[in-house]
C-alpha positions as CSV (number, residue, x, y, z in Angstrom):
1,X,43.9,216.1,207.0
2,X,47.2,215.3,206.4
3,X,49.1,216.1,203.4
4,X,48.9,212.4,202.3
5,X,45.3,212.1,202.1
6,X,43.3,213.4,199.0
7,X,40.8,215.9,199.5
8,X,37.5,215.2,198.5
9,X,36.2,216.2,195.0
10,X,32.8,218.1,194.5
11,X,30.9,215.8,192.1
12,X,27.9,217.5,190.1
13,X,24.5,216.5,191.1
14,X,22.6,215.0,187.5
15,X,20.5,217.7,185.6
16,X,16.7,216.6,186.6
17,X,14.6,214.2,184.0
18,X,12.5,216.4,181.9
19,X,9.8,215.3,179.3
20,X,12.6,216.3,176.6
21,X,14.7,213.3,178.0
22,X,12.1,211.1,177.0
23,X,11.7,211.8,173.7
24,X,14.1,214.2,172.0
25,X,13.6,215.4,168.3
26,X,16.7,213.3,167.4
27,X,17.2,215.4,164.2
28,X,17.8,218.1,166.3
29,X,18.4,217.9,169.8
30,X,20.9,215.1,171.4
31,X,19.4,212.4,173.6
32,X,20.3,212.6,177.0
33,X,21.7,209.4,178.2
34,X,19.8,207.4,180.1
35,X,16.4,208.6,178.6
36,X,13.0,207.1,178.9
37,X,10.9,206.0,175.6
38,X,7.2,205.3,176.4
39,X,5.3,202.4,174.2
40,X,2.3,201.9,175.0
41,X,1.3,198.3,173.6
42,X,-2.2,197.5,173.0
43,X,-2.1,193.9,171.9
44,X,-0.1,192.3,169.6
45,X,0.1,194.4,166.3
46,X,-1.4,198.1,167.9
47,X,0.7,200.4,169.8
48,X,2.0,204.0,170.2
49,X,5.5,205.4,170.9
50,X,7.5,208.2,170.6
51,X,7.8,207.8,166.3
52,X,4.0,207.6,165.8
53,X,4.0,210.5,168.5
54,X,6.3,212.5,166.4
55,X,4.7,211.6,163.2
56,X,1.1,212.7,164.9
57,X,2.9,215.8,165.9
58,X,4.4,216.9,162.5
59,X,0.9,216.0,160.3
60,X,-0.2,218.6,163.0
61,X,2.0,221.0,162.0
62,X,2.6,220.6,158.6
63,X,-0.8,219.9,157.4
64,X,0.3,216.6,155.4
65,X,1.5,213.1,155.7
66,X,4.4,213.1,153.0
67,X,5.6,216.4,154.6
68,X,5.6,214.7,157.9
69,X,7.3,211.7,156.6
70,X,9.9,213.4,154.7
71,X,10.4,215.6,158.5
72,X,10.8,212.1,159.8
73,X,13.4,211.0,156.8
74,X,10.7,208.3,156.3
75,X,9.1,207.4,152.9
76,X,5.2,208.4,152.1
77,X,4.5,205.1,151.8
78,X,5.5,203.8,155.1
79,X,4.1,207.1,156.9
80,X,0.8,206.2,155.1
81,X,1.3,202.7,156.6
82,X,1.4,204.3,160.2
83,X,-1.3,206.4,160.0
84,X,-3.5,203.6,158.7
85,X,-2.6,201.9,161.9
86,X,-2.7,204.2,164.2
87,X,-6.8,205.3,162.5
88,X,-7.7,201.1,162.7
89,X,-6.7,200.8,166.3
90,X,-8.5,203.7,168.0
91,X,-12.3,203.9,167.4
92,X,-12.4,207.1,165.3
93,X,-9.8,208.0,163.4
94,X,-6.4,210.2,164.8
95,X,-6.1,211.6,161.3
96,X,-8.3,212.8,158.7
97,X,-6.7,213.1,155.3
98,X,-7.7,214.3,151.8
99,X,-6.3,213.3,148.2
100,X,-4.7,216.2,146.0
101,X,-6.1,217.2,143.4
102,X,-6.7,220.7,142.1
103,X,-6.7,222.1,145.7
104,X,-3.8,219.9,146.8
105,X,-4.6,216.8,149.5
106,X,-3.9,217.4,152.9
107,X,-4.1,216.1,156.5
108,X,-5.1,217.0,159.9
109,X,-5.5,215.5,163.5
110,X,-8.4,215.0,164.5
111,X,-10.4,215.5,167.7
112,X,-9.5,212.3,168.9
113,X,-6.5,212.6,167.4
114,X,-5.6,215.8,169.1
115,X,-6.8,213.9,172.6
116,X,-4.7,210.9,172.2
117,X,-1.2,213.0,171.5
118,X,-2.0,215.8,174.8
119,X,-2.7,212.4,176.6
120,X,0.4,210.6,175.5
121,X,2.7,213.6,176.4
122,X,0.8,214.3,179.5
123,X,1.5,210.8,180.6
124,X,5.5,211.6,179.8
125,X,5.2,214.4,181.9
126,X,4.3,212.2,185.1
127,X,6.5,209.5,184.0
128,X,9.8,211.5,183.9
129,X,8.6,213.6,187.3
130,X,8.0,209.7,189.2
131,X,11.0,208.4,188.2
132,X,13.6,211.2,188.1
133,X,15.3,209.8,191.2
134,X,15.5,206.5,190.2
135,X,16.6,207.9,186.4
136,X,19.2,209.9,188.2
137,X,20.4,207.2,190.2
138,X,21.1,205.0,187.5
139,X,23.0,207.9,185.8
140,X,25.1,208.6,188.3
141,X,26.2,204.9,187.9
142,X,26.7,205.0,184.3
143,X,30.5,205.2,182.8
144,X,31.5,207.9,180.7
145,X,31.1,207.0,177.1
146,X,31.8,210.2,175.9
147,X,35.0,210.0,173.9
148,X,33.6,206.7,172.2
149,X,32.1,206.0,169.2
């Protein structure tokens, strides 16, 4: 090589595609770029994606739907809404709930429930392992937004 000529630069292979880049807690964790957000559509008014999935998650863990909702900065009323979807489209409920009252209300997933969300993220799993190559690829052909707003 002669002085003239540039010597090649070393670029970085992309970081693999991991269920994470598919749906990251947004509050909390910044989304890769590309990422992958699974919707499963079930006709024209049911589906599931990564908000009911998060929703589902934090009812889970918190033990209540306005505590989820407020997780999700998302009023009771809509989170209600959601849940009242999600119970209608699958053929026993995702979530059972209780009003307050003396002993407080609460909510839980239920067996089906429970099924439903280790299937959904199960299916993220394979998703992001099938397609890291092609997710990779399309990547490395991205420009670099990074300094723009």
């Amino acid at each position: 090589m002669t002085h003239d000529e540039a010597a090649p630069v070393a670029v970085p292979a992309p970081a693999p595609v991991s269920r994470q880049d598919l749906a990251p807690d947004p509050v909390t964790v910044p989304a890769p770029w590309p990422r992958l957000r699974l919707r499963l559509v079930f006709g024209d008014d049911a589906m599931l994606g990564p908000g009911k999935v998060e929703l589902l998650e934090f009812i889970r863990e918190e033990g209540s739907i306005a505590a989820a909702g407020r997780r999700m900065n998302m009023s009771y009323k809509r989170a209600w809404m959601l849940v009242e979807h999600l119970n209608a489209a699958f053929r026993e409920p995702l979530v059972d709930s209780s009003r307050g009252g003396a002993k407080g209300g609460g909510a839980q997933l239920t067996t089906t429930g429970e099924r439903v969300l280790a299937e959904y993220r199960k299916l993220e799993d394979r998703i992001a392992e099938a397609g890291s190559s092609e997710i990779d690829t399309i990547r490395s052909l991205l420009r670099d937004v990074s300094g723009e707003k």
